[in-house]
N, C-alpha and C positions, 0 to 999 in steps of 0.2 A: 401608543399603547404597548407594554409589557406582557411579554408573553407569558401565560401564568406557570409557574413555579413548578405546580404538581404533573402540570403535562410534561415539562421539560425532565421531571424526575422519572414520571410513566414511560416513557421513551426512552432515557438510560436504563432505566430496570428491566423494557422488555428486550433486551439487545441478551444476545446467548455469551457469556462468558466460558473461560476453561475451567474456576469455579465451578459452574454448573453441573461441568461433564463431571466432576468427581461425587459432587450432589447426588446426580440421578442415574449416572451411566447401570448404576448395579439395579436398581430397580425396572426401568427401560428393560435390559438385556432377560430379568427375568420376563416381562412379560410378551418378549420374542419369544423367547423359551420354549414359554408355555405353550406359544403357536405353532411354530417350523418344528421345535423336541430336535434339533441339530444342533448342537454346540461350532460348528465352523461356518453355519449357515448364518445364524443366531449375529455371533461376532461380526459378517459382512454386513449387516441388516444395522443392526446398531451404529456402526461408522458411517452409514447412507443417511441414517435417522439425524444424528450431529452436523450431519453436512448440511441436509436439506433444513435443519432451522437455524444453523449458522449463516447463511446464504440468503433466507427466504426472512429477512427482518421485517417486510410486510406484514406477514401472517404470523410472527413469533413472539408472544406466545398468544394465543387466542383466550385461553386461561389461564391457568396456573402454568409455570414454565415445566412443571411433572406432568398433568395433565393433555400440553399439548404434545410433550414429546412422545406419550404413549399413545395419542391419539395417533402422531406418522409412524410410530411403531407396526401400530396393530394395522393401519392401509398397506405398509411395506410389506410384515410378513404376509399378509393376505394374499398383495400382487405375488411373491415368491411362491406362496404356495399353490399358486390359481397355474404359473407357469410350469412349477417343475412338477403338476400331476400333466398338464396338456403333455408333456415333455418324457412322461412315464407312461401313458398312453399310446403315445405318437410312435417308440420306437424301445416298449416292453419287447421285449423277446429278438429282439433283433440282433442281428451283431453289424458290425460297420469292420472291411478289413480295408486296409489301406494295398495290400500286395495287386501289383498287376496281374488283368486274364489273359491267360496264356491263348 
């Protein structure tokens, strides 16, 4: 038995190309964007997002190859922004000196 034609294609197509990254990188980034509002935060988030569906060819793409890249977008900034308020909390007002006590 011949493995059928369309699956073989389905599974080339769902594989992330560099292609892609140029497809979707700008619309992705914006809707980091819109989440973290960091443009250097944003950029880190984005290159996590590319990695984790270059890597993760299981799961990639669940949908549409836009739809799921926004989908590890918007978990990513989420986990970013979930950490760096604990992180804005934990140690607001504080200062950290590195000099030794005398």
């Amino acid at each position: 038995m011949q493995p059928d034609k369309n699956q073989e294609r389905k599974q080339v197509n769902s594989k992330l190309t560099p292609e892609l990254y140029d497809l979707y990188a700008a619309p992705v980034y914006g809707s980091i964007l819109n989440i973290v509002h960091k443009g250097p935060i944003a950029k880190k988030i984005l290159e996590n997002v590319f990695v984790i569906a270059y890597t993760d060819n299981k799961t990639f793409p669940l949908r549409s190859p836009l739809m799921s890249l926004i989908d590890i977008a918007r978990e990513k900034s989420a986990k970013t922004i979930k950490a760096l308020t604990i992180i804005n909390e934990c140690c607001l007002g504080t200062t950290v000196s590195i000099e030794k006590n005398k």
